[in-house]
KOLMIVO-376016 format. One line per field, with one value per residue (C-alpha): residue in three letters; x, y, z. Coordinates in Angstrom, 2 decimals. Each point is the difference from the previous one (the first is absolute). Layout:
% residues N
residuo <- (ALA | ...)
u <- (X | ...)
v <- (Y | ...)
w <- (Z | ...)
This chain:
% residues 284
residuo <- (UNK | UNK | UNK | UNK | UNK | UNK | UNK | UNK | UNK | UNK | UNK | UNK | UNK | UNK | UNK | UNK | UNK | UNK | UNK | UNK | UNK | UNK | UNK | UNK | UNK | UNK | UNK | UNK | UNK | UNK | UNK | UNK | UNK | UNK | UNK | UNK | UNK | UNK | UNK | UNK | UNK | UNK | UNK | UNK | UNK | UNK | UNK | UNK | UNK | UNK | UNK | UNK | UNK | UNK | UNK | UNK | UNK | UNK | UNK | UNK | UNK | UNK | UNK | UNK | UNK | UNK | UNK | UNK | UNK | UNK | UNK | UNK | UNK | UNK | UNK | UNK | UNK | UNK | UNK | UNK | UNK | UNK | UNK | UNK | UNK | UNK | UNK | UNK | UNK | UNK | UNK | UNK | UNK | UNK | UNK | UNK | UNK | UNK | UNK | UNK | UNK | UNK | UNK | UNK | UNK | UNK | UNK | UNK | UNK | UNK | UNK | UNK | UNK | UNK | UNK | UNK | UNK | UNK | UNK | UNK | UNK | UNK | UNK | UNK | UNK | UNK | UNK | UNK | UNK | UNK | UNK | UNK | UNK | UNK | UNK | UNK | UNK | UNK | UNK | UNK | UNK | UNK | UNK | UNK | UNK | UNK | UNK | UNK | UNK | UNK | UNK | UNK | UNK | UNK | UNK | UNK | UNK | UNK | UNK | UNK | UNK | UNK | UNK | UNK | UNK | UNK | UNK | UNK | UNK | UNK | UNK | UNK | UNK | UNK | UNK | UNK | UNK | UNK | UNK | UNK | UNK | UNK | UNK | UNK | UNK | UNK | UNK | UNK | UNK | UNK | UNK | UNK | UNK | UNK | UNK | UNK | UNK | UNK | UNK | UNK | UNK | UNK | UNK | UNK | UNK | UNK | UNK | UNK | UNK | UNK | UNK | UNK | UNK | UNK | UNK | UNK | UNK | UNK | UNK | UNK | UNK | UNK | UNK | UNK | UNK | UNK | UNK | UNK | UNK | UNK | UNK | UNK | UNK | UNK | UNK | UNK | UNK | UNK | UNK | UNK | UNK | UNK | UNK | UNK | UNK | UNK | UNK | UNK | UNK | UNK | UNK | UNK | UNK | UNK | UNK | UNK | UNK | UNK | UNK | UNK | UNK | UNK | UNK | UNK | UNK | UNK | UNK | UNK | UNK | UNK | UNK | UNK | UNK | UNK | UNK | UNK | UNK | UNK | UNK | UNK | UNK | UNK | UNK | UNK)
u <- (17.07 | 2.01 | -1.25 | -3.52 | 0.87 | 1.92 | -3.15 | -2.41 | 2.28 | -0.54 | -3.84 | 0.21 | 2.07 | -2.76 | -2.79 | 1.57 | 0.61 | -3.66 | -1.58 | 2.23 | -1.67 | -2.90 | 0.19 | 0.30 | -2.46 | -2.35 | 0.72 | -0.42 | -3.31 | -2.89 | -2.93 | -0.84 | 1.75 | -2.50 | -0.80 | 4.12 | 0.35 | -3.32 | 0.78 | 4.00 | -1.37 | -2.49 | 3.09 | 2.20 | -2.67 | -0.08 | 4.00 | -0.58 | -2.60 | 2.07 | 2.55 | -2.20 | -1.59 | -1.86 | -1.45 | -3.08 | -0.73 | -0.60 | -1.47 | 0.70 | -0.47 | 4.19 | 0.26 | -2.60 | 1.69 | 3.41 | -1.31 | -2.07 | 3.24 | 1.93 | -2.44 | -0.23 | 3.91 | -0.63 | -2.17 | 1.82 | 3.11 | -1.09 | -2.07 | 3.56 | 1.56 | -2.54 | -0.04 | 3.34 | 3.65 | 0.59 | 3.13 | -2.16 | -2.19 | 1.93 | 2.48 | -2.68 | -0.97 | 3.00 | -0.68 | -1.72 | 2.35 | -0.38 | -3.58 | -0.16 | 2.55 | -2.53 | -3.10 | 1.74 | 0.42 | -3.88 | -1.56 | 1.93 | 2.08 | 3.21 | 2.88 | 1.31 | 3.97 | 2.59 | 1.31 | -3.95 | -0.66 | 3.20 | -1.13 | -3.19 | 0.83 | 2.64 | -2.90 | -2.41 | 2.87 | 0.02 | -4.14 | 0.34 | 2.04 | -2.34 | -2.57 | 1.97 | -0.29 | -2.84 | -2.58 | -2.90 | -3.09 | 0.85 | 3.48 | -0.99 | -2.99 | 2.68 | 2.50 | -2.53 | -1.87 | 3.67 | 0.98 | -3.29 | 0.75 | 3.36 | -2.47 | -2.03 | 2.93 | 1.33 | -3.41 | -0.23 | 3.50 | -1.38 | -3.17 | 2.26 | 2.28 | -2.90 | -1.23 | 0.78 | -2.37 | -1.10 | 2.69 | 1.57 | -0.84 | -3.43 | -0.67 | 1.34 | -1.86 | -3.12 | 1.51 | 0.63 | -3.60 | -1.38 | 1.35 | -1.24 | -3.56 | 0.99 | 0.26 | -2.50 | -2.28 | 3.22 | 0.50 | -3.22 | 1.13 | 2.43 | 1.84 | 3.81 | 0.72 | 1.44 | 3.64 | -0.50 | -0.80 | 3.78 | 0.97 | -2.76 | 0.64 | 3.71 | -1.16 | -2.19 | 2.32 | 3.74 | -0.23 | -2.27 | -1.50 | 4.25 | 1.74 | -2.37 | 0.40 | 3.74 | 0.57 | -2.02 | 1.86 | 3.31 | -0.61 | 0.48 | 3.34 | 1.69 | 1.64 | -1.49 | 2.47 | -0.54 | -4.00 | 1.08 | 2.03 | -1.37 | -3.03 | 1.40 | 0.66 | -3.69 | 0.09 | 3.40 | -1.49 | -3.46 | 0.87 | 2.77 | -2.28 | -2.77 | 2.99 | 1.52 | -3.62 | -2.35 | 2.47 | -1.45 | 2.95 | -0.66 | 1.16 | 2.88 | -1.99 | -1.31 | 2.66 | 1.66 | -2.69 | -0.02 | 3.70 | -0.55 | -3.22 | 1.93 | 3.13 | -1.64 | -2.07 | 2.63 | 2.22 | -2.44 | -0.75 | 3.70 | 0.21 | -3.01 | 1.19 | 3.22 | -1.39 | -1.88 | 2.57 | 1.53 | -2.49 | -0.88 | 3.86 | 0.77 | 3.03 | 2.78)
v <- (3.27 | -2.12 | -3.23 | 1.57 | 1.46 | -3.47 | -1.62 | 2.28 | -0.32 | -4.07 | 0.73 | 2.77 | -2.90 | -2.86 | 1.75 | 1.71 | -3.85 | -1.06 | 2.62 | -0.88 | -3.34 | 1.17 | 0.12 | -3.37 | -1.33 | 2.15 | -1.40 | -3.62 | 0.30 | -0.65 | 2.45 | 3.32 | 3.65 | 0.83 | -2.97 | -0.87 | 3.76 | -0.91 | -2.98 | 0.63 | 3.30 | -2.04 | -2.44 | 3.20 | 1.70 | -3.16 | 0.10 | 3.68 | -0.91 | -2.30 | 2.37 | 2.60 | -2.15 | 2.88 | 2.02 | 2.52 | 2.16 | 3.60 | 0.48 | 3.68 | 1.64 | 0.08 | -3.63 | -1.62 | 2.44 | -1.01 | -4.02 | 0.39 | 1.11 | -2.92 | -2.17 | 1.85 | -0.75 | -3.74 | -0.66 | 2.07 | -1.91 | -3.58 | 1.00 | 1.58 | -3.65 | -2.01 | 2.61 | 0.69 | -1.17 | -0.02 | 2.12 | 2.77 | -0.28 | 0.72 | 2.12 | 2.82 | -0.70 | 1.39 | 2.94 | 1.72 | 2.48 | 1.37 | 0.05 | 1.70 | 2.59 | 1.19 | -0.91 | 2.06 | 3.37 | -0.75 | -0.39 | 1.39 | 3.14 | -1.34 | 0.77 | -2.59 | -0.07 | -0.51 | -3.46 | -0.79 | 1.56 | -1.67 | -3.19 | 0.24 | 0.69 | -2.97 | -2.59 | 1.38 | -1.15 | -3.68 | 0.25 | 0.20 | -2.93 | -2.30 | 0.77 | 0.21 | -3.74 | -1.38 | 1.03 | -3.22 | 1.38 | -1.90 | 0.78 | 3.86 | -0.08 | -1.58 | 2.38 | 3.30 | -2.11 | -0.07 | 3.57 | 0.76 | -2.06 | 2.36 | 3.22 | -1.89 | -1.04 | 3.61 | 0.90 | -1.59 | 0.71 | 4.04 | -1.75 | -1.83 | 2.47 | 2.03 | -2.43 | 1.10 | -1.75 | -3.14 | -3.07 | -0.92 | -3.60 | 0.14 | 2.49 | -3.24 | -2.08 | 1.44 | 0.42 | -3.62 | -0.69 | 2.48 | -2.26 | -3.24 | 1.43 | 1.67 | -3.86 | -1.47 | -0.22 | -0.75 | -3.46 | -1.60 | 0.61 | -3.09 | -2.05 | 0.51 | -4.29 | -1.15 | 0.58 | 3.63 | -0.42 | -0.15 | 3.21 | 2.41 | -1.19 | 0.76 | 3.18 | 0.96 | -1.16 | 0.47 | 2.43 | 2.82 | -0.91 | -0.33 | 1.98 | 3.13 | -0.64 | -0.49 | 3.62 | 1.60 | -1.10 | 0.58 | 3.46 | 2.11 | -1.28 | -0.21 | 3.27 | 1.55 | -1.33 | -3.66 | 0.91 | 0.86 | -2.64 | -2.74 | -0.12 | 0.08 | -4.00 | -0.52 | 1.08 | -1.54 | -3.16 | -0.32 | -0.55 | -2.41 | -2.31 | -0.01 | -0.66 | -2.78 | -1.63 | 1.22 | 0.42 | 3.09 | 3.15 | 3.58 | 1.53 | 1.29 | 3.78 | -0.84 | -1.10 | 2.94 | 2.33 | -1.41 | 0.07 | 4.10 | 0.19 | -1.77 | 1.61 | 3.53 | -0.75 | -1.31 | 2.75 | 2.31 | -0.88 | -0.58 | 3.28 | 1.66 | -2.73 | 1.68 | 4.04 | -1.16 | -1.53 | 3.37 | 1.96 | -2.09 | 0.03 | 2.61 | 2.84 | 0.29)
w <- (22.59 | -2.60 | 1.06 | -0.68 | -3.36 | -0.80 | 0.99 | -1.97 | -3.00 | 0.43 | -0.20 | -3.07 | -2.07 | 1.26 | -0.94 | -3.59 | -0.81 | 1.11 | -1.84 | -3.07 | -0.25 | -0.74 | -4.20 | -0.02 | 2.17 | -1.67 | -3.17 | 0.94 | 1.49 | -2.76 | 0.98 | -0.72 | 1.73 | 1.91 | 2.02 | 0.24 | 1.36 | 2.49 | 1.39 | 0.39 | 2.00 | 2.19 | 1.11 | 0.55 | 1.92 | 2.44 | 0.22 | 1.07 | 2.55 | 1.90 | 0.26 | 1.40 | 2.13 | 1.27 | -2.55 | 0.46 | -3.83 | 0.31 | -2.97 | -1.51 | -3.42 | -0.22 | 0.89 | -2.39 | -2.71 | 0.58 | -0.04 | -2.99 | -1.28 | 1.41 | -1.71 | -3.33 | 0.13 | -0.02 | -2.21 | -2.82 | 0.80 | -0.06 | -3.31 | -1.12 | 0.80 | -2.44 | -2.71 | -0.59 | 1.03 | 3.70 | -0.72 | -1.66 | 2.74 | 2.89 | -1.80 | -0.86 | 2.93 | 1.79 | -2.47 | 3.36 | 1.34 | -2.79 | 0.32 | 3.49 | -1.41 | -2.55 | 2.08 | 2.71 | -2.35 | -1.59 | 3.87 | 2.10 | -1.86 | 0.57 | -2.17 | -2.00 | 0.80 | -2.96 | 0.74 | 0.15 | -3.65 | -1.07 | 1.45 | -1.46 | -3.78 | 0.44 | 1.51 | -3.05 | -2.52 | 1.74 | 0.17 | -3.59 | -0.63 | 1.66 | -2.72 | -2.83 | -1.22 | 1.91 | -2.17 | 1.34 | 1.08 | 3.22 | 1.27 | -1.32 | 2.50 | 2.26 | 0.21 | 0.49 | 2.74 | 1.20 | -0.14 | 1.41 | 3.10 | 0.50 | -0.37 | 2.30 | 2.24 | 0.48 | 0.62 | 3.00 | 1.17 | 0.32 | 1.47 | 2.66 | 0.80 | 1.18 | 2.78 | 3.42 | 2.15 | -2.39 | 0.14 | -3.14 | 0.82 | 0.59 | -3.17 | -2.00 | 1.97 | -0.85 | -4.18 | 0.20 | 1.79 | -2.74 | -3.03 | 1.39 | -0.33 | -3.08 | -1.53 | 1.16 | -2.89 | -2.42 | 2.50 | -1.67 | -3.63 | -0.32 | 2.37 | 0.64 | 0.03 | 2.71 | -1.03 | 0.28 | 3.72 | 1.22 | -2.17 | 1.73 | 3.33 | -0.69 | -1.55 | 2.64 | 3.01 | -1.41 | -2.71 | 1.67 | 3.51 | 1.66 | -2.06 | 0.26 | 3.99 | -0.06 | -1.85 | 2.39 | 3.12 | -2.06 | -1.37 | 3.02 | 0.66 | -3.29 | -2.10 | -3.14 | -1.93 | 1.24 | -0.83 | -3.22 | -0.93 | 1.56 | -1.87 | -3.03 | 0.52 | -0.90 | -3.65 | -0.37 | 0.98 | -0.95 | -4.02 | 0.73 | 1.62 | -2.52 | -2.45 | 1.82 | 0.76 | -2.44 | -3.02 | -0.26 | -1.14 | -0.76 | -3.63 | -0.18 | -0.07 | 3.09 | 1.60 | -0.84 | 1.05 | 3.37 | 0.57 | -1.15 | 2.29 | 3.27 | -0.50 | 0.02 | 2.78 | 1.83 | -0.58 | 0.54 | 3.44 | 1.57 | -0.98 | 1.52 | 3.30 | 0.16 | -0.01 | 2.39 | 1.94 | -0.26 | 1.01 | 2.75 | 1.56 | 2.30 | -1.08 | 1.57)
């Protein structure tokens, strides 16, 4: 059982890396969201296929919801990316458990818990901070096409956790097939130049198509508080290499704000990992 969860914990630190890349590789292609968030899907969606192998769609209402979803996630991310700072954009982002706790007392009358209205007042001070000297039109559009992807995000966490007979895989299969179309009318606008080629095929292949695959093999066998943690790699990552390769750095506000939004998340779910942990273990 260690040697799996050793394993697993190999794959969750692979694919937090992978998906950390993705700021910057955004950043240096030269074409517009849409058809970067299309064709980066489209390459994923053939990495997913040739995994599966074997794949037959069941179409139902609660699939095609949960992949428009998927899909909706994105496209509001990769926008994020070329609006504003990749930092901003992936650190409200990871504003999303926050999200799902207030999406979760709106739709489904559950009871917000304290350390969830503690953690939510503290991630609405760091929110804050992000806009408080970025006052361009652009990076402003930016950072609420940001948040927006972590309403969006938690969204589809309740969607997903509802799933009993559809596999996780193939709903983002079909989110990533779903984007691809989604582009196609934004691939005619302007051409990406050939230097952009490498970056989406990295994008598509490295950045979502393994990763994505790699968590799901690794998430059964690891603990919550290696879920937790983990993860938390990604948004560590994903502004230091846009700084070291794009020269791009956050404001000191921002930077600030994120470090309040990632250590309340954080906190906030190695606690909720342990009472689980608690409840879970058998008395004595």
């Amino acid at each position: 059982m260690e040697t799996k969860r050793n394993t697993a914990i190999k794959y969750m630190i692979i694919a937090s890396v992978l998906w950390s890349i993705g700021g910057i590789f955004i950043k240096l292609i030269n074409w517009n969201p849409m058809a970067i968030a299309g064709s980066r899907s489209a390459i994923a969606a053939l990495v997913m296929m040739m995994y599966l192998k074997k794949f037959k769609f069941k179409i139902n209402k609660s699939m095609l919801i949960c992949a428009c979803s998927y899909s909706l996630l994105v496209i509001l991310f990769v926008s994020a990316n070329k609006l504003t700072t990749s930092a901003n954009a992936i650190l409200l982002q990871f504003t999303s458990p926050v999200w799902v706790a207030l999406l979760s007392r709106a739709i489904l009358k559950q009871k917000i818990s304290r350390i969830d209205g503690i953690t939510i007042i503290f991630v609405i001070l760091g929110m804050i901070m992000f806009f408080i000297d970025e006052l361009e039109m652009s990076y402003l559009l930016g950072n609420i096409l940001a948040i927006l992807s972590g309403i969006v995000m938690a969204g589809m966490i309740l969607l997903f956790q509802q799933q009993k007979e559809n596999s996780l895989v193939e709903i983002t299969l079909l989110g990533n097939v779903i984007t691809a179309i989604v582009g196609i009318p934004f691939y005619f606008i302007s051409s990406p130049g050939m230097e952009s080629v490498l970056p989406l095929f990295i994008l598509g292949v490295f950045q979502l198509g393994i990763p994505y695959l790699l968590y799901v093999l690794a998430i059964p066998n690891v603990t919550a508080i290696d879920a937790v943690l983990i993860p938390v790699l990604e948004p560590l990552l994903n502004p230091l290499w846009v700084f070291i390769f794009a020269k791009e750095s956050p404001t000191l506000f921002s930077l600030l704000g994120g470090g309040l939004v990632l250590l309340s998340v954080t906190v906030r779910g190695i606690i909720m990992s342990k009472k689980l942990a608690q409840i879970d273990s058998p008395s004595l």
